[in-house]
C-alpha positions as CSV (number, residue, x, y, z in Angstrom):
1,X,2.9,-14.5,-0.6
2,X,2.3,-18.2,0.2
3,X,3.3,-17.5,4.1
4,X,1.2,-14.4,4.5
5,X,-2.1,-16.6,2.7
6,X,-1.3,-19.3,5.0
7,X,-1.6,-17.3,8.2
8,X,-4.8,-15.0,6.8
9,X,-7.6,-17.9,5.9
10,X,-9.0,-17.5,2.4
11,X,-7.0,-14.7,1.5
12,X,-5.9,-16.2,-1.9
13,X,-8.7,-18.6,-2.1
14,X,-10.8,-19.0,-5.6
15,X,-7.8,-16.7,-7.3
16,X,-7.7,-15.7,-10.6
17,X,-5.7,-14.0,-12.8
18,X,-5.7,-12.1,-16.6
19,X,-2.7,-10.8,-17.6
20,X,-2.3,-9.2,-21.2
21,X,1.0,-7.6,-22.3
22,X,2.5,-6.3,-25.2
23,X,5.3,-4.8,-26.8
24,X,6.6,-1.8,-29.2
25,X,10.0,-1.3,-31.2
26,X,11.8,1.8,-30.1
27,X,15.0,3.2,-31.3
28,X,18.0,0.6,-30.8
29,X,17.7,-1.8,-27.5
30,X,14.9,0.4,-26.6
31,X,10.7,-0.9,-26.1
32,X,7.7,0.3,-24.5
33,X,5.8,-2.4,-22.1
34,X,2.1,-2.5,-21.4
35,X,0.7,-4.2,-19.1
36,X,-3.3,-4.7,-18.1
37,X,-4.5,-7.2,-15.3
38,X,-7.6,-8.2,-13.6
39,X,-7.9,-10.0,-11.0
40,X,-9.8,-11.6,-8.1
41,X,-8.9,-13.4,-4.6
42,X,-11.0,-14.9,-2.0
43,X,-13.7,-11.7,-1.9
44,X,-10.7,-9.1,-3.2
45,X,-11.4,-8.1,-6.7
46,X,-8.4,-6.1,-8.4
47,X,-7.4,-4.3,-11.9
48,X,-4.6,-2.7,-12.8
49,X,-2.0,-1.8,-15.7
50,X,1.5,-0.4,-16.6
51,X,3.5,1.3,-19.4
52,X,7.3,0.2,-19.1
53,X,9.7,2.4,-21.3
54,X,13.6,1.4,-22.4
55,X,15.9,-1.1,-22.7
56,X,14.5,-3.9,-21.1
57,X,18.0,-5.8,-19.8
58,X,18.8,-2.7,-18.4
59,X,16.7,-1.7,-15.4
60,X,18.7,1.1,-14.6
61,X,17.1,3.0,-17.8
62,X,13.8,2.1,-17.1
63,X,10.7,4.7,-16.6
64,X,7.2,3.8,-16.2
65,X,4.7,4.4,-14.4
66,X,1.5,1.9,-13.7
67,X,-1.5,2.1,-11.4
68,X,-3.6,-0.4,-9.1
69,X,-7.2,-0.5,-7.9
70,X,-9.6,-2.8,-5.6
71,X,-12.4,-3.8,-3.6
72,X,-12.3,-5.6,-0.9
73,X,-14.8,-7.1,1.7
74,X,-12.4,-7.1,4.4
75,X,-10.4,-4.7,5.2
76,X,-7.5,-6.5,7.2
77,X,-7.2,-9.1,4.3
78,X,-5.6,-6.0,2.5
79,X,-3.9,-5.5,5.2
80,X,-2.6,-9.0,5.5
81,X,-1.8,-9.1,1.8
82,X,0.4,-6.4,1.8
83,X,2.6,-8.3,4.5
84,X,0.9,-7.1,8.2
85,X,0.9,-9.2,10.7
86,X,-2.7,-9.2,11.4
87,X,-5.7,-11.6,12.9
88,X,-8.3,-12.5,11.4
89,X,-10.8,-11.8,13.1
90,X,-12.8,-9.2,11.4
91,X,-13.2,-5.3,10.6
92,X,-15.8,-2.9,9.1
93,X,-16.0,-2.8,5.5
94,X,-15.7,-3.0,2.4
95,X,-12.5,-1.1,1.6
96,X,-11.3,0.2,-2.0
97,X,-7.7,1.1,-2.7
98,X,-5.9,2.8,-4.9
99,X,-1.8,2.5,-6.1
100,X,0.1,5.0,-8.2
101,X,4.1,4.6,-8.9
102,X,5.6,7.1,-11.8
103,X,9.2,7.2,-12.4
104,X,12.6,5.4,-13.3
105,X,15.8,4.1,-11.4
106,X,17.5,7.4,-12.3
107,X,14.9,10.4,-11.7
108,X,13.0,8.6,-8.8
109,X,9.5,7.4,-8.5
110,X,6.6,9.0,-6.9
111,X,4.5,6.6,-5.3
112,X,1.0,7.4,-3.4
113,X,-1.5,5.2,-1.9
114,X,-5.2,5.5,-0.4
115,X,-7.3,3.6,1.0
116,X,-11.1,3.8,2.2
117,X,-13.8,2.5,4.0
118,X,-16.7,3.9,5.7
119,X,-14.6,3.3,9.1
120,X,-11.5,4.4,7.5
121,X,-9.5,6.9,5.3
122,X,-5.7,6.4,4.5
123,X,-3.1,8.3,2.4
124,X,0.7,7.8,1.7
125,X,3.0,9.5,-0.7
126,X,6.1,10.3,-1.2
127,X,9.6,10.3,-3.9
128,X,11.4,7.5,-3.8
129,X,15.1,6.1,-5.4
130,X,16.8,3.4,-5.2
131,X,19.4,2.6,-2.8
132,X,21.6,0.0,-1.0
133,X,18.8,-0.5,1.7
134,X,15.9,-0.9,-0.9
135,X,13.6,2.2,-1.5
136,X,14.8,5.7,0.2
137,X,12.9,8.6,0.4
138,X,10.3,11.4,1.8
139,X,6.7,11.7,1.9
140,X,3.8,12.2,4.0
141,X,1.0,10.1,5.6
142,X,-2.3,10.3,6.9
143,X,-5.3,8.3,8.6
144,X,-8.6,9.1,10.3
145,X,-10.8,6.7,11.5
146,X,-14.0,6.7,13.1
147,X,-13.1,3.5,15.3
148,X,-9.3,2.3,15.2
149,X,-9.8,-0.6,17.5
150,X,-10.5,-3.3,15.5
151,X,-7.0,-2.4,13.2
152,X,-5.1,-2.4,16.8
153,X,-7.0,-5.6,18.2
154,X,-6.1,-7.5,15.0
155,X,-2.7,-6.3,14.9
156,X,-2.1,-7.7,18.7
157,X,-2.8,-4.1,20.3
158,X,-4.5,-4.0,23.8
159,X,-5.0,-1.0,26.2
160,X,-7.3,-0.8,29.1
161,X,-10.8,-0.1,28.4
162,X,-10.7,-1.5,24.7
163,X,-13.7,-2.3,23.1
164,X,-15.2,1.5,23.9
165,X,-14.3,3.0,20.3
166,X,-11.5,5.1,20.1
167,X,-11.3,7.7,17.0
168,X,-8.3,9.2,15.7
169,X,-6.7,11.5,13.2
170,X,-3.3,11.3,12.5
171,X,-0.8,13.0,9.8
172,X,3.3,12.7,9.4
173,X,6.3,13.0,6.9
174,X,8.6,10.4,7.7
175,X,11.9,9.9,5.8
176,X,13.0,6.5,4.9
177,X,17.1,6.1,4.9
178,X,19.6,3.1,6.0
179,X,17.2,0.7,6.2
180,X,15.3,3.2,8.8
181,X,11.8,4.8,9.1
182,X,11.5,8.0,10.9
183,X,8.6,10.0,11.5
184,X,8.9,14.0,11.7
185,X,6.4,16.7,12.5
186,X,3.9,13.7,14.0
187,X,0.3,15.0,15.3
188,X,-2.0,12.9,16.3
189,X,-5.4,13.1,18.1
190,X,-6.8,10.1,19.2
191,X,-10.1,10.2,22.0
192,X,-9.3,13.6,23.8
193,X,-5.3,13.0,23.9
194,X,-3.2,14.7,21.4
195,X,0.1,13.7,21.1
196,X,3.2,15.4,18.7
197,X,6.8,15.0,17.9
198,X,9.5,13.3,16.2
């Protein structure tokens, strides 16, 4: 977290956290969790909370589920923040976000993800376990965007003719396995080129 703030300017600056947590007796080793935070980051303002469920020396056992919301004035801060490689050098916004994760080691976790802006709208989702390559799974994902450019621009992306607006509409599933991402059933129209595959 430290390296990404120190390549995005003022993404952690003025932070503050409020973390309140507490805890319930089950049956034997067993204990139910809750989390609620709130929080705010250079002009990122975030809440949040969780429900953990089991023995808590035993992750394997675990289930839960927890969800996480914010505001943000810019966009590729999130962006940044989540671990992009991005420049800072500005994008329409404000942007609001949304996290949802439901699950356990054993049965899987669903995840989904959204984000939105009057520029943009973003959706992942997918089922998830646990494997020797970190998270494996399916889901889908989608993005529309009235102007991309500035996302591609700050993530080092340059075509001919940039700086003309370029919309697009994309969807995919992609499956994640052996440490690989792969995108199936792609469709994309960006301008007036369309573009599909695997």
């Amino acid at each position: 977290l430290a390296e990404r703030a120190a390549l995005y300017p003022g993404l952690l600056s003025d932070a503050k956290i409020d973390l309140v947590t507490s805890f319930a007796a089950g049956e034997g080793d067993a204990r139910q969790q809750t989390l609620s935070l709130s929080a705010s980051a250079g002009a990122g303002i975030y809440s949040g909370s969780a429900t953990v469920r089991g023995d808590l020396t035993d992750f394997s056992n675990l289930s839960g589920k927890g969800t996480l919301q914010g505001h943000h004035e810019d966009p590729l801060a999130v962006m940044a923040l989540l671990g992009a490689p991005v420049l800072p050098i500005g994008a329409p916004g404000p942007v609001t976000f949304d996290l949802s994760a439901e699950g356990g080691a054993k049965q899987g976790f669903a995840l989904s993800a959204s984000a939105k802006s009057d520029n943009l709208n973003a959706e992942v989702s997918g089922k998830f376990m646990p494997g020797p390559d970190g998270l494996e799974g399916t889901g889908n994902v989608s993005l529309q965007s009235k102007d991309i450019e500035p996302y591609l621009m700050a993530a080092g992306v340059s075509f001919p003719d940039m700086g003309q607006g370029l919309t697009a509409d994309l969807k995919s599933t992609f499956v994640k396995s052996a440490g690989a991402l792969r995108f199936r059933d792609f469709q994309c129209q960006a301008a007036d080129i369309s573009a599909s595959g695997d």
